[in-house]
C-alpha positions in Angstrom: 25.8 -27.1 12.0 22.6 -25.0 13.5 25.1 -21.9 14.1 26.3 -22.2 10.2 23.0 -22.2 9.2 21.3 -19.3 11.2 23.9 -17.5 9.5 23.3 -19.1 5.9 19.7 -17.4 6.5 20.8 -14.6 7.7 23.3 -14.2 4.7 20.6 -14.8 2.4 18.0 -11.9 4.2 21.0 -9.7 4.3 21.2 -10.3 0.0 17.7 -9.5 -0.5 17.8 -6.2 1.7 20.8 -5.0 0.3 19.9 -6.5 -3.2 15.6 -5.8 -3.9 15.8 -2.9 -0.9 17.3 -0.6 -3.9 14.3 -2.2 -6.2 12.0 -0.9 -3.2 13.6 2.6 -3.0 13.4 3.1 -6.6 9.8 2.9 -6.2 9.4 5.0 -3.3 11.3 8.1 -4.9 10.1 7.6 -8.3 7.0 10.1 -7.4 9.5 12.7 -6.8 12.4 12.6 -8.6 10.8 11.7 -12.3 9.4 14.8 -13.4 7.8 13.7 -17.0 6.8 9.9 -18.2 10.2 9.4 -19.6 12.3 9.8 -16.5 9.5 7.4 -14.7 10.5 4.8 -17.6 14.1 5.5 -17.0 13.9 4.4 -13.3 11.8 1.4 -14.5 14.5 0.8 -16.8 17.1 1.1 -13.8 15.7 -1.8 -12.0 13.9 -3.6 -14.9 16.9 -6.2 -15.4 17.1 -7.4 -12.0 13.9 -6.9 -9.6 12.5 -9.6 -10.3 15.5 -12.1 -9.7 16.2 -9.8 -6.3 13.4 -11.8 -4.8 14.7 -14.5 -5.3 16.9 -14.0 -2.6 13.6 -13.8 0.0 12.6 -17.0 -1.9 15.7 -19.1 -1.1 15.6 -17.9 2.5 12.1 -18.9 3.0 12.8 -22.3 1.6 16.1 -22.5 3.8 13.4 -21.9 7.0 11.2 -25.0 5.9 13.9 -27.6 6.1 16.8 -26.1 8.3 14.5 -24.6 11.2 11.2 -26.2 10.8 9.6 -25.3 13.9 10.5 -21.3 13.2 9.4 -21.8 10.5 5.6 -22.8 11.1 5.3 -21.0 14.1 6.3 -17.8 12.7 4.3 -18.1 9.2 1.2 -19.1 11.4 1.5 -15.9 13.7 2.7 -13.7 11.6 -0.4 -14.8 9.2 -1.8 -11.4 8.5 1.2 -9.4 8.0 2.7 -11.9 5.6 -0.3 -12.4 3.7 -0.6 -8.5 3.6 3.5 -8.5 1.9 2.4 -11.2 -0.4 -0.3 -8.9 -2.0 2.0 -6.3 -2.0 4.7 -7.7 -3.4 1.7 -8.8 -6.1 0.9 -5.4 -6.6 4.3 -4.0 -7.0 5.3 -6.8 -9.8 2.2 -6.3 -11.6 2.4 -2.8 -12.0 5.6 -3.0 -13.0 4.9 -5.3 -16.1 1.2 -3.5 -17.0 2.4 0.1 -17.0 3.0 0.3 -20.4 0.6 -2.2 -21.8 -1.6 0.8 -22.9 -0.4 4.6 -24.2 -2.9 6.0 -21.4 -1.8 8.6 -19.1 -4.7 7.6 -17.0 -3.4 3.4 -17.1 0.2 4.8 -16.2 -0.9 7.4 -13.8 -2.7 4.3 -12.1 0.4 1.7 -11.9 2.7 4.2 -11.0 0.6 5.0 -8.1 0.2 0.8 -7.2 4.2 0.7 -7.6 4.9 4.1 -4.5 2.1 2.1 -2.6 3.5 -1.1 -2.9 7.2 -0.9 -2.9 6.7 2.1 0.4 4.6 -0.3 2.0 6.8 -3.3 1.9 9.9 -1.1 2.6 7.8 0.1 6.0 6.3 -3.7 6.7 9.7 -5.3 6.4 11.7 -2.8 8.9 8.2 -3.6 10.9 9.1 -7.1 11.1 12.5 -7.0 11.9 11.3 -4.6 15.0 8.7 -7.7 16.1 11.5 -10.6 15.8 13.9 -8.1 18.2 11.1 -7.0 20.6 9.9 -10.6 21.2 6.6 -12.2 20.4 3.9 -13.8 22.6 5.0 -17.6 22.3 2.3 -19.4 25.0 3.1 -22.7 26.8 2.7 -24.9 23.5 5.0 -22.9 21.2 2.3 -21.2 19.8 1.2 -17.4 19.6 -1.0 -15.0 17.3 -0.2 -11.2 16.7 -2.8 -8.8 16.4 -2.1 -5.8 14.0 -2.1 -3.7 17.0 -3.2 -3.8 20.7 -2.2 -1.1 23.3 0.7 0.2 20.9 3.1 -0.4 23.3 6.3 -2.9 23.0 5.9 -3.5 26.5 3.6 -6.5 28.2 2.2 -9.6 27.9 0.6 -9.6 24.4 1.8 -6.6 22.4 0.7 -6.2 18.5 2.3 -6.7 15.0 2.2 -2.5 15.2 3.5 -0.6 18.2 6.0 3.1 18.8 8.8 0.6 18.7 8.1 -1.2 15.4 6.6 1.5 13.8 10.0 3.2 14.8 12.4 0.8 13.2 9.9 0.7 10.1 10.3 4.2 9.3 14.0 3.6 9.7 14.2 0.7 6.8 11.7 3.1 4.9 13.8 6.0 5.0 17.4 3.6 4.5 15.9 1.8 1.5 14.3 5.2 0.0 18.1 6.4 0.1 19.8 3.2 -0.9 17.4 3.2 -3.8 18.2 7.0 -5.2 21.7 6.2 -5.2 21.4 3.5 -7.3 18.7 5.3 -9.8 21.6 8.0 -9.5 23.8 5.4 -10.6 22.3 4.1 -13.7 21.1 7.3 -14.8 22.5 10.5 -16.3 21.6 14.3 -16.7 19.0 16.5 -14.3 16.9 12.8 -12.9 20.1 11.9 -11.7 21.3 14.9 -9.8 17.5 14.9 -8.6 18.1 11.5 -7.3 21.3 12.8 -5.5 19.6 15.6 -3.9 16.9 13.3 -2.7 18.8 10.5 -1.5 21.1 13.2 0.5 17.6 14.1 2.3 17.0 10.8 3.0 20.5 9.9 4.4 19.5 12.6 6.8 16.2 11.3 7.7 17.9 7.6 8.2 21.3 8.9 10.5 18.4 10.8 12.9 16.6 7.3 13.2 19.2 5.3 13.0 20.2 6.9 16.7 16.8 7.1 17.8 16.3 3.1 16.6 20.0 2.1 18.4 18.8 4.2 22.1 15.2 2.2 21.8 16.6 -1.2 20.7 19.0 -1.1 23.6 16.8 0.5 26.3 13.8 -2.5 25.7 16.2 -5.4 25.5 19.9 -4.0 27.2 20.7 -8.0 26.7 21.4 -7.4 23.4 24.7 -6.0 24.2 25.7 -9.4 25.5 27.4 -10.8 22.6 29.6 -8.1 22.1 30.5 -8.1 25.3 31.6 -12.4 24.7 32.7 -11.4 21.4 34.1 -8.0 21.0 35.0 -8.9 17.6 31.4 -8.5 16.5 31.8 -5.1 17.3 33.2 -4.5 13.6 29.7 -4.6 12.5 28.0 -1.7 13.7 31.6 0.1 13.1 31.0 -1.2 9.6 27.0 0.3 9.7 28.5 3.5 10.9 31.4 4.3 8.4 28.6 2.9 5.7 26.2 5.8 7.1 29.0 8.7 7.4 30.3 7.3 3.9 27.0 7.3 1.9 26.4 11.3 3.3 29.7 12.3 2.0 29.7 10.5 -1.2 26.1 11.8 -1.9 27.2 15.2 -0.9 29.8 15.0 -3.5 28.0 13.2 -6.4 29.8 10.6 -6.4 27.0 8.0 -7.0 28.7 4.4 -7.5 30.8 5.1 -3.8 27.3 6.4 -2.1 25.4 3.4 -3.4 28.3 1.0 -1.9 28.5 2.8 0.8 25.1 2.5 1.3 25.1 -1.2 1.1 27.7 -1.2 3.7 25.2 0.3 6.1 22.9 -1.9 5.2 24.9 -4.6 5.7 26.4 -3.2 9.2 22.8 -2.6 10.5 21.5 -6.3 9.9 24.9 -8.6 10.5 24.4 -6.3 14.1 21.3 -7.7 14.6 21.8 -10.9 13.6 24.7 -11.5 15.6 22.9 -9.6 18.7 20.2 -12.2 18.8 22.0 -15.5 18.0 21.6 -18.3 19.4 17.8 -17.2 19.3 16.2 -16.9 16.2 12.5 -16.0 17.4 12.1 -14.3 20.8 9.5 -14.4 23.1 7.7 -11.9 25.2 8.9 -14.6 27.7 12.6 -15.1 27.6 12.7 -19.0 27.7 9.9 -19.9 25.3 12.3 -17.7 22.8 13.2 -20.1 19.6 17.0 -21.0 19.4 19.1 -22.6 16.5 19.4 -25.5 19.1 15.6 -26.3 19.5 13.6 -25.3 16.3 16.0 -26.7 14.1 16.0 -30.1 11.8 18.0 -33.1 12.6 22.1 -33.0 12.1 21.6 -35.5 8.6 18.8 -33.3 7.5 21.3 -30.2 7.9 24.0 -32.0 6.3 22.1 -33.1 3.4 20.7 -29.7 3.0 24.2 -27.6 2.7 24.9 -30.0 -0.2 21.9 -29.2 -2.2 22.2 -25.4 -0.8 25.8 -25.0 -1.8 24.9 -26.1 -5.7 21.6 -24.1 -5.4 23.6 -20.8 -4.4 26.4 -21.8 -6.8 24.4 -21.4 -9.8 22.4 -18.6 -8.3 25.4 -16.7 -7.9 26.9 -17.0 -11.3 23.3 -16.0 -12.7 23.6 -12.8 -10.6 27.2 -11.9 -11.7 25.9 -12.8 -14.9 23.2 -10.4 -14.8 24.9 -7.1 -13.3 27.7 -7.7 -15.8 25.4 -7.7 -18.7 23.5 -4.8 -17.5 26.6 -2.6 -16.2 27.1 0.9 -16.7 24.3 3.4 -17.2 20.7 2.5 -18.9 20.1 3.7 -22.8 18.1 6.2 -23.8 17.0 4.4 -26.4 15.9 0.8 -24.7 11.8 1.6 -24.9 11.0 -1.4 -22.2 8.6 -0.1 -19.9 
């Protein structure tokens, strides 16, 4: 039951990467590929149906961590307290100035938003690939279960108390910003027609190129500071379809974008995505929260609830996801196919 649900939680991350990373990528590019107010509104209006229930996603799995791994869940929200409080302004930021942009016909009030969206979404596209690097590197859990992360220390991944922000995080950050800034321009490409999106192809092709560069570079780090990752694959060589799946995902999304094809780049690109973070996921497991010292590390078998608690969870899951699920298909039904010209929401 503790293995089903690390990977309930780990399906539900994987959603909102794959799901609210295009939302984040959208506002990354939006600086550069909108050349006038109305193609900024038309990316708005790309993502306008759907950001907001993307979160929801990062909602769900955050409630799923409270009552099916309980101890993970307070000991990483109380040592990771600065850098979640830091996303939780952010992703503030980013939904307000998503809803006040068009409150007032001032180029100044626009120019201003549109500058809080690139901050915000960029940021939490960087903070989140950030995070991901601290759960593989390992964090400083002392004798009681407890630890604290500093922003940054010696900015190195390597010793006894290393910092929220080191050359290996900072690394696999730049790596989800560059993947999500991609991911993103194919699916503004995708809902839009005309010169925005062929400027969204060219951009996201530039950024597939950025992300296969550091996707090498991240793969040589990740397994030259913890080779041990490798030993999972090596148990179960079927996992090995996942970073096959990550690499045709990467060498499909290049092609596609090369091509124009937008619909095939922006599933390819999820496919990547996908590869990428099922890798990791699997790599890790039975841990779910490393330590700097291997056998303080958090496992599925030792942070989580109590068997009935688990039980009685999946139930209330299962209906929660059921209805979230149809809402979703719901949602990208309605909304299918390229935005209108003439929808004047934000």
């Amino acid at each position: 039951m503790q293995t089903l649900w690390f990977w309930l939680v780990g399906f539900m991350l994987i959603m909102y990467v794959v799901l609210d990373g295009f939302d984040l990528g959208a506002g990354v590019i939006h600086p550069f590929a909108a050349k006038s107010d109305a193609e900024r509104r038309s990316i708005f209006k790309a993502i306008g149906p759907v950001w907001d229930g993307n979160e929801v996603w990062l909602i769900a799995a955050g409630g799923s961590l409270f009552f099916a791994f309980p101890l993970l869940y307070a000991t990483a929200f109380s040592g990771f307290y600065l850098p979640l409080m830091l996303v939780l302004w952010l992703l503030m930021i980013r939904g307000v100035s998503i809803e006040l942009r068009s409150h007032l016909k001032s180029p100044l009030w626009r120019d201003f938003w549109d500058g809080a969206f690139f901050l915000g979404s960029a940021l939490l596209a960087l903070f989140f690939g950030v995070a991901l690097g601290n759960v593989i590197r390992g964090v400083p859990i002392d004798a009681q279960g407890n630890f604290f992360v500093a922003l940054w220390t010696t900015f190195s991944p390597i010793g006894p108390n290393p910092g929220v922000l080191d050359w290996y995080t900072v690394t696999i950050g730049l790596l989800s910003l560059s993947a999500l800034s991609a991911h993103g321009a194919a699916w503004v490409s995708l809902k839009t027609a005309g010169a925005l999106s062929e400027r969204c192809k060219r951009l996201g092709f530039k950024f597939w190129a950025v992300t296969a560069v550091m996707t090498a570079i991240a793969t040589l780090m990740t397994f030259a500071l913890r080779p041990e990752l490798w030993t999972n694959f090596r148990r179960w060589p079927l996992g090995l379809l996942l970073p096959l799946l990550a690499i045709g995902g990467l060498v499909a999304m290049g092609v596609w974008l090369r091509r124009g094809k937008s619909k095939r780049a922006f599933a390819a690109s999820a496919a990547y995505l996908v590869g990428m973070l099922a890798s990791a996921v699997y790599s890790v497991y039975p841990v779910v929260l490393p330590a700097v010292i291997p056998d303080r590390s958090l496992t599925v078998f030792n942070a989580s609830a109590s068997h009935t608690g688990l039980m009685i969870g999946l139930g209330w899951w299962s209906l929660g996801m059921a209805l979230a699920l149809t809402y979703f298909v719901g949602i990208y039904w309605l909304f299918r196919g390229k935005i209108s010209e003439h929808d004047e929401h934000y």
